[in-house]
C-alpha positions as CSV (number, residue, x, y, z in Angstrom):
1,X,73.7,57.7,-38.4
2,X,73.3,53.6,-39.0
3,X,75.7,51.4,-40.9
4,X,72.9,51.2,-43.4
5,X,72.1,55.0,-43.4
6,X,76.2,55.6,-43.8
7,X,76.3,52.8,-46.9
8,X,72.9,54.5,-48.6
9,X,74.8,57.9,-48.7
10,X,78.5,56.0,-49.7
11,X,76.2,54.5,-52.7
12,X,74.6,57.6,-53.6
13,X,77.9,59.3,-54.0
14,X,79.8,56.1,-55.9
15,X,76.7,56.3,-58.2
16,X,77.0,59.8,-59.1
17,X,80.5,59.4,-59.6
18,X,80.0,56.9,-62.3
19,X,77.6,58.8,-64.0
20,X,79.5,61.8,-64.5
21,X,82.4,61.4,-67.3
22,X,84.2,64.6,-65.7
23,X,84.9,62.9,-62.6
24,X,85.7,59.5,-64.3
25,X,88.2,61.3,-66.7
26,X,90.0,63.8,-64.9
27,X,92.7,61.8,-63.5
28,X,94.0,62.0,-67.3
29,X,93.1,65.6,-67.7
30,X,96.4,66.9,-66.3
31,X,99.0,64.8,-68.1
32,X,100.0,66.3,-71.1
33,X,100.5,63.6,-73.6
34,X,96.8,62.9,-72.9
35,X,94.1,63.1,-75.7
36,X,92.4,65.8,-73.4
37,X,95.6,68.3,-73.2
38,X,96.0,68.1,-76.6
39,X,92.9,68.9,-77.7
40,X,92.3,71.3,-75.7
41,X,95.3,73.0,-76.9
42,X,93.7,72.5,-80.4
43,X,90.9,74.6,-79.7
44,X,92.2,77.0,-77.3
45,X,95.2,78.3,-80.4
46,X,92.4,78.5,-82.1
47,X,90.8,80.8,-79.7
48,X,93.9,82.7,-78.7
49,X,95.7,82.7,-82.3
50,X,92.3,83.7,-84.3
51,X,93.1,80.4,-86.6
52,X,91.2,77.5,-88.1
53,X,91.9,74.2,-87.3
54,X,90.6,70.4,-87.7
55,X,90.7,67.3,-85.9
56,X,89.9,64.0,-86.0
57,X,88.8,61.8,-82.6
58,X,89.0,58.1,-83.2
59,X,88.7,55.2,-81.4
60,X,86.4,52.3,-81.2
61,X,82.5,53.2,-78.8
62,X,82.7,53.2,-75.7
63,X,86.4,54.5,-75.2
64,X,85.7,58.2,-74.0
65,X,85.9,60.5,-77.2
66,X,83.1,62.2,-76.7
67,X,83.3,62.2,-73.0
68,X,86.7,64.1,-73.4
69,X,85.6,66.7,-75.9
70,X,82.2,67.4,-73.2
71,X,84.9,68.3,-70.8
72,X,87.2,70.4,-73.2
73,X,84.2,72.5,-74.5
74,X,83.2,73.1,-71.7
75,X,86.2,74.2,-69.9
76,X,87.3,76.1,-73.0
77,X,83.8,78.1,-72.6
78,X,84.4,79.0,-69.2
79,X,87.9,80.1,-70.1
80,X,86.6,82.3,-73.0
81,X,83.1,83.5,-72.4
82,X,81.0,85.0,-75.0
83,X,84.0,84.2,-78.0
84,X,82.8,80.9,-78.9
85,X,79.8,79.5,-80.1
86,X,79.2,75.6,-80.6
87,X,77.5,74.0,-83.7
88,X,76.8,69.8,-83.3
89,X,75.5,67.6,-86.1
90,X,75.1,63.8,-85.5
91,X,76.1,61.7,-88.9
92,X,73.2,59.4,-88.3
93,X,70.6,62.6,-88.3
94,X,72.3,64.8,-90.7
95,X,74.0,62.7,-93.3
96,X,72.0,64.5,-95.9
97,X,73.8,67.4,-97.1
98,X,71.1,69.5,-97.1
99,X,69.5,68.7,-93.9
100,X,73.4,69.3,-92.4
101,X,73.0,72.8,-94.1
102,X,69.6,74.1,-92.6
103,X,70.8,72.4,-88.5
104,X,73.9,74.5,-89.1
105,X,72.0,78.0,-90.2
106,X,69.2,76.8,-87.6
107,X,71.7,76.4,-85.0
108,X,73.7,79.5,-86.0
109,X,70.3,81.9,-85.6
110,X,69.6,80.7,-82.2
111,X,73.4,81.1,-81.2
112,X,73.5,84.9,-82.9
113,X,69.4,85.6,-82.1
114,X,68.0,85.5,-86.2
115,X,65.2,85.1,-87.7
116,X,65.8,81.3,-89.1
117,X,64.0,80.4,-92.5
118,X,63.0,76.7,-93.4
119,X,62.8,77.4,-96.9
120,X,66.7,78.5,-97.5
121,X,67.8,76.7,-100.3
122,X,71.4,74.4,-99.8
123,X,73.3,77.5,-101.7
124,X,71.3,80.4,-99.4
125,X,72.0,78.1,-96.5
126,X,76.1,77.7,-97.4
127,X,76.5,81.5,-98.3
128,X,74.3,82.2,-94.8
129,X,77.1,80.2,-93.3
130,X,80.2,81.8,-95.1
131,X,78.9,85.3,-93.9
132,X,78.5,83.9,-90.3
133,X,81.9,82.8,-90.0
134,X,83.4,86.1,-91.7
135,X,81.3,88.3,-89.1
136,X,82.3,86.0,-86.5
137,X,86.0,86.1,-87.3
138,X,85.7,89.9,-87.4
139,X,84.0,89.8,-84.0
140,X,87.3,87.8,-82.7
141,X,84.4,84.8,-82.0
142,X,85.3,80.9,-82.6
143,X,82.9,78.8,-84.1
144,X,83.1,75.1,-83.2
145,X,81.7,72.2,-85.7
146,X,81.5,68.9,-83.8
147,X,80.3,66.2,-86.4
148,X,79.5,63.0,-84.2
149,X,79.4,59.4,-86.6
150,X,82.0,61.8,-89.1
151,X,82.4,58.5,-91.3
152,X,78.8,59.1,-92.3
153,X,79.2,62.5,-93.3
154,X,82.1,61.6,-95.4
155,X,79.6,59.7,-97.4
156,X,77.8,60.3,-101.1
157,X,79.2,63.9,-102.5
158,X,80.9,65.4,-99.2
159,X,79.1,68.8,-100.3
160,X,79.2,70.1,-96.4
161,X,82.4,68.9,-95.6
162,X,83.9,70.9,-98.8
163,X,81.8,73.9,-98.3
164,X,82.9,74.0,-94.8
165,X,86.4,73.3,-94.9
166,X,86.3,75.7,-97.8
167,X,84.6,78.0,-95.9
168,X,87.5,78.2,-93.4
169,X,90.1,78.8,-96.1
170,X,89.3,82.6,-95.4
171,X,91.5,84.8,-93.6
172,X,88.6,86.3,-91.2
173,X,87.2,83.1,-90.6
174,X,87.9,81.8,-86.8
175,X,86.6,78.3,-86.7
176,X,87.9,74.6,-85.7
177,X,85.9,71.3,-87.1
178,X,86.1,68.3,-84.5
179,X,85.2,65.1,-86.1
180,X,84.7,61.9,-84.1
181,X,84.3,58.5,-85.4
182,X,84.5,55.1,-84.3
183,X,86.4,53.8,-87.9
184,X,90.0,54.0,-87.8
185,X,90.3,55.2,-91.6
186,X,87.6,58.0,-91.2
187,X,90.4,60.7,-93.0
188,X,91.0,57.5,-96.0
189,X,87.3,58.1,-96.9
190,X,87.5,62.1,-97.7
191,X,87.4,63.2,-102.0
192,X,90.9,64.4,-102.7
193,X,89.4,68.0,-102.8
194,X,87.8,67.9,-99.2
195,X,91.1,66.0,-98.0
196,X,93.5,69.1,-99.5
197,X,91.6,71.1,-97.1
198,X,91.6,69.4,-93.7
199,X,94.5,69.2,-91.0
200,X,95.2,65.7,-90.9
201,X,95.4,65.6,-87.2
202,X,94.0,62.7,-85.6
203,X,94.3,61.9,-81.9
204,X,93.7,58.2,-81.2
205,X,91.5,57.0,-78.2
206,X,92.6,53.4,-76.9
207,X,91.6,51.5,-74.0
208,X,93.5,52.2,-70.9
209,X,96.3,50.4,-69.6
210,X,96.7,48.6,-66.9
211,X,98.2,51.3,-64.9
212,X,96.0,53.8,-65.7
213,X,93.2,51.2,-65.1
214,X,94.4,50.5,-61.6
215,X,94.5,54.4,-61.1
216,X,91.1,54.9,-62.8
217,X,89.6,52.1,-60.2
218,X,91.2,53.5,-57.4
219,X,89.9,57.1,-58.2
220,X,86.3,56.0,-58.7
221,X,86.0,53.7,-55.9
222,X,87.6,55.5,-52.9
223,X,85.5,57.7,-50.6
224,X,86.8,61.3,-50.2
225,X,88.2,61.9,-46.4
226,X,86.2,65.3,-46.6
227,X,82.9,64.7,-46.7
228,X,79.5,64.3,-44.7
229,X,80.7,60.6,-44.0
230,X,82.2,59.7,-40.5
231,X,86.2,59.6,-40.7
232,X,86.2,56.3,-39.5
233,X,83.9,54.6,-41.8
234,X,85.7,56.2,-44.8
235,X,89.1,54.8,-43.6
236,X,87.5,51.6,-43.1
237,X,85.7,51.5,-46.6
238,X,89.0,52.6,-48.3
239,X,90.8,50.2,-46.5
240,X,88.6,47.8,-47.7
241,X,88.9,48.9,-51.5
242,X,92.6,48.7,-51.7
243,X,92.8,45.0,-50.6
244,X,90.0,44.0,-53.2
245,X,92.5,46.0,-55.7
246,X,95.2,44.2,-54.5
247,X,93.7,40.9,-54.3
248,X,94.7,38.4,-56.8
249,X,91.5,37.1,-57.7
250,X,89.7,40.6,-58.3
251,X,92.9,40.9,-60.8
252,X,91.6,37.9,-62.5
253,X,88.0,39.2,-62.7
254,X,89.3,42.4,-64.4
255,X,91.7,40.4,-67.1
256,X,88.5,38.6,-67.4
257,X,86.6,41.4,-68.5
258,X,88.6,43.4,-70.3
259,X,89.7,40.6,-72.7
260,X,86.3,40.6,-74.3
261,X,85.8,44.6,-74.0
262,X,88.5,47.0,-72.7
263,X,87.0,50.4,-73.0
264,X,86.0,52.8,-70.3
265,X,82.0,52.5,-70.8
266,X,82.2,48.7,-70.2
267,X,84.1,48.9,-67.3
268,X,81.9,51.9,-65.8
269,X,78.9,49.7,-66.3
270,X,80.6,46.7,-64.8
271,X,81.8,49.1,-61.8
272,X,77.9,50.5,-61.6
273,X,76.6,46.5,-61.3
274,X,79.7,45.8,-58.3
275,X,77.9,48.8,-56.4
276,X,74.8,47.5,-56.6
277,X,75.4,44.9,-55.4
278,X,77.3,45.9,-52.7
279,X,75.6,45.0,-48.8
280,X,74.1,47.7,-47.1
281,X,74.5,45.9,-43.8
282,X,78.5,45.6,-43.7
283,X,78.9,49.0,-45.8
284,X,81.5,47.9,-47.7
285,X,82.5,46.2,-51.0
286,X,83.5,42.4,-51.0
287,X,85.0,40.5,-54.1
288,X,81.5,38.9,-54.1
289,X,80.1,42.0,-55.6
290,X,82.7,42.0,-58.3
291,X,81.9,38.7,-59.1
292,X,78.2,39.2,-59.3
293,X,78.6,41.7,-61.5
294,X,81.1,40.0,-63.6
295,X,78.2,37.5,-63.9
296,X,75.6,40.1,-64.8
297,X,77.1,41.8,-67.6
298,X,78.5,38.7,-69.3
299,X,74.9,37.3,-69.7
300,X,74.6,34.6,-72.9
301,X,71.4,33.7,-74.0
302,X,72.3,31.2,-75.9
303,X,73.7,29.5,-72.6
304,X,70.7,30.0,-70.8
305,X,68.4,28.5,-73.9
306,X,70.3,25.4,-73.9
307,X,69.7,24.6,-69.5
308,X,66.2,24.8,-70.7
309,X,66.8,22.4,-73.7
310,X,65.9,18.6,-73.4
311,X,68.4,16.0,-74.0
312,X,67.0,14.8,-77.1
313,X,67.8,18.1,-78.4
314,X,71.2,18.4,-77.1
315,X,71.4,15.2,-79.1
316,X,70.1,17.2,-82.3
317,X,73.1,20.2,-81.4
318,X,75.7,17.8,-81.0
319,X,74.7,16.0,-84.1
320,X,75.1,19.1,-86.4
321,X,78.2,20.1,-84.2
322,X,79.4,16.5,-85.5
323,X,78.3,17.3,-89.4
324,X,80.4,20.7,-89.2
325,X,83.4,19.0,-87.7
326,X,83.5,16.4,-90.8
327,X,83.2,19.7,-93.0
328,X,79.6,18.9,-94.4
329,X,78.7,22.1,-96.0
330,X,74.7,21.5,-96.6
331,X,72.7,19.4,-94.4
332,X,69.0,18.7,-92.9
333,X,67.1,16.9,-90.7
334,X,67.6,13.5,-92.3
335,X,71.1,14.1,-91.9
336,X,71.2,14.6,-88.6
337,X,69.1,12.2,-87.7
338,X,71.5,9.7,-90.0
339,X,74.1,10.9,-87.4
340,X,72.2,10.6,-84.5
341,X,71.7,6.9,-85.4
342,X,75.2,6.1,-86.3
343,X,75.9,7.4,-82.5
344,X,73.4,5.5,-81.3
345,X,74.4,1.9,-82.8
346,X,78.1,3.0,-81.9
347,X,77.3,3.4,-78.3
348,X,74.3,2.1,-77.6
349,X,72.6,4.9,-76.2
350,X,69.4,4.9,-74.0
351,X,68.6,8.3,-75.0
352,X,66.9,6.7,-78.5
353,X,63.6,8.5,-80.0
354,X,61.3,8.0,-82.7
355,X,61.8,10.1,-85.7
356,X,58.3,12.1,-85.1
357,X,59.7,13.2,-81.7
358,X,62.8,14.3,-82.9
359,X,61.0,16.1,-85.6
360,X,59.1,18.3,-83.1
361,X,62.5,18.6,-81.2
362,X,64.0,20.0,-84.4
363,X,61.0,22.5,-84.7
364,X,61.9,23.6,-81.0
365,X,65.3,24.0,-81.7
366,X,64.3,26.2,-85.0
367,X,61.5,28.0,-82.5
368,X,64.2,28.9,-79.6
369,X,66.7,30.5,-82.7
370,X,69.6,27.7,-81.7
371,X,69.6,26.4,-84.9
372,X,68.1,28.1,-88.2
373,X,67.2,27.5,-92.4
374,X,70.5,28.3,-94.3
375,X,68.4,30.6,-96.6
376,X,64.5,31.7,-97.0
377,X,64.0,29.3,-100.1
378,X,61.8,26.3,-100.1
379,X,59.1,27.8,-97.7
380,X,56.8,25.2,-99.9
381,X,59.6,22.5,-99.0
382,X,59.4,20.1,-95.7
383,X,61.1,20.6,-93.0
384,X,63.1,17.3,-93.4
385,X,64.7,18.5,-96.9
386,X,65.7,22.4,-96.2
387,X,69.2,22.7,-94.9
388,X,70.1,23.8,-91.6
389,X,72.7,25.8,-89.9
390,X,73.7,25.7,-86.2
391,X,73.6,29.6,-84.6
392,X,75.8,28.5,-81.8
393,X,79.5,28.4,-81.4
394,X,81.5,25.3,-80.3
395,X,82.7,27.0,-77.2
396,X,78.6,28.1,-75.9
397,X,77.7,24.0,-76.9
398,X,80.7,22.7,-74.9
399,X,80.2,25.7,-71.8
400,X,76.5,24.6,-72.1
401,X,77.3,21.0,-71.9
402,X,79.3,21.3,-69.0
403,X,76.6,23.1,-67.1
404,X,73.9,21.2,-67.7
405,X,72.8,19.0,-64.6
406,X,71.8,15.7,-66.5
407,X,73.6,15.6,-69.6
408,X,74.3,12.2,-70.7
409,X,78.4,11.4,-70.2
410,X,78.7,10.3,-74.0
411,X,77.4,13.8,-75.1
412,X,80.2,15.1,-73.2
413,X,82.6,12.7,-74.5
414,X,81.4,13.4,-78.2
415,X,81.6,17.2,-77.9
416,X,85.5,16.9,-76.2
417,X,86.4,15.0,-79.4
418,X,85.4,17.5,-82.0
419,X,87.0,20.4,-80.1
């Protein structure tokens, strides 16, 4: 087998790894404090005990809630086999009480082999579910309620949330209800009657740490010794991985990217981008790659708009960046353009148009989205006269600046001076 041929199959595998959130999680499945022992323990008492319980995941997208709760159903059914049956709802589908109603009979008729009827009414549908839970508790069978975007739910009257919860206040009822939600204060939103009812237990997801990140990099990265790979190429791929771990500068790239986002899906996507990019020639990973991907998923559009901007209109940006800075709140074109003159006759700039062609520049600006109206009015209005707003940040103008090839040195100068 080639170098090429032995870095295809490395790929496939590093590929498949980062695809599937059991692999990417399990390092954290056997601690106990983690969010997947506990709630597996949740739902397993409830199994084992014949009791109802309710939960609350939260933690801002991307940070593994849902991931986690994949890999506790699913162990939990192959634990217990035939003594649970799982019901999902999505807020964003089912926020209507109603429509909640019928998924959960639907769903609950396909588990149990029913007829299902469309036309149940919200009350047939809730007494369809109270019998279901009584005939499952009796059958020693756990129902679990996942309700994905639960914020949304806890919206308007909270009619399924009561008449489940309430439904659970039985005795012969066997059932646990998992929310998951990305706001923090998902419980704050509940009436007082639905609230009375739940558990208030709430596990918190949070990005990991940095030791747990290292570990996590380390266990998605590294080839396994026992494989279809040659032993030599997977000690020399490893080998290669814990220097790039250890390297300084690949520490840098990961503070880097985890200041803007921390959580798990980010850095699996950045992690997916650093493997393709990876060589097939040498096999192995570089710091290169890292930084490529770095690159790659830290795209602004707004950067790349203003290397394909003229100079006049980096005049215009600067202008407006200036009218800001002196706390202006409304301004237009004429305004600009009085400030684009006053820099002008201070510096005695070269770069001096004729007020048409800034106008079209202006109109290019408005075309490209840089720079937009401050409100819909005054469609019949001219351009000149409707104020204007700037839709980039200080820090994208001055980056942008930096990196363009021929900006002028006193736009540079100007834009340093109002940071």
């Amino acid at each position: 087998m080639g170098r090429e041929d032995l870095a295809r199959e490395a790929l496939i595998l590093l590929r498949n790894r980062l695809c599937n959130p059991r692999f990417v999680f399990s390092p954290f499945a056997h601690s106990p404090d983690s969010n997947y022992s506990k709630l597996k323990f949740i739902v397993s008492s409830s199994v084992t005990e014949a009791s109802n319980n309710s939960v609350l995941l939260l933690g801002p997208r991307g940070c593994g809630k849902n991931a986690v709760l994949e890999l506790v159903i699913e162990e939990v059914l192959k634990e217990y086999p035939g003594t649970i049956s799982v019901i999902k709802l999505n807020g964003l589908l089912h926020s209507d009480d109603n429509c909640a109603l019928k998924e959960i009979a639907r769903q609950l008729c396909m588990e149990h082999q029913l007829l299902f009827s469309k036309m149940a009414s919200f009350d047939d549908n809730t007494q369809f579910m109270i019998s279901m839970l009584k005939e499952c508790g009796l059958t020693h069978k756990t129902v679990i309620f996942v309700l994905d975007e639960f914020d949304l739910f806890a919206q308007g009257k909270q009619r399924l949330l009561y008449s489940l919860l309430d439904a659970m206040q039985s005795l012969t009822s066997q059932a646990v209800v998992i929310g998951v939600s990305s706001r923090l204060d998902a419980d704050q939103l509940l009436e007082k009657r639905v609230r009375s009812r739940f558990s208030h237990r709430k596990l918190l997801f949070l990005p990991p740490s940095k030791e747990d990140l290292q570990r996590l990099l380390k266990h998605i990265l590294e080839l396994p010794i026992e494989s279809s790979l040659p032993h030599d190429y997977v000690s020399e791929f490893n080998s290669s991985v814990l220097n790039i771990l250890a390297d300084e500068r690949f520490k840098q790239l990961i503070d880097t990217l985890t200041t803007s986002d921390s959580t798990c899906n980010h850095l699996l996507k950045f992690l997916f981008s650093a493997v393709r990019h990876m060589n097939v020639e040498t096999g192995l990973l570089s710091i290169d790659n890292f930084k490529a991907a770095l690159a790659s998923i830290q795209r602004q559009p707004k950067l790349e708009c203003l290397n394909d901007c003229s100079i006049l209109e980096l005049y215009i940006l600067v202008c407006m960046r200036r009218l800001e800075v002196k706390e202006q709140d409304s301004y237009n074109f004429n305004s600009v353009m009085k400030e684009y003159k006053s820099i002008h006759d201070s510096f005695q700039t070269s770069d001096y148009y004729s007020r048409n062609v800034c106008l079209r520049a202006f109109e290019h600006l408005l075309a490209r989205e840089l720079i937009s109206f401050m409100d819909h009015r005054g469609h019949n209005q001219s351009i000149e006269f409707r104020p204007v707003k700037l839709l980039i940040s200080y820090h994208e103008l001055y980056q942008g600046l930096k990196s363009y090839r021929s900006c002028p040195a006193i736009l540079q100068k100007l834009i340093d001076r109002e940071g």
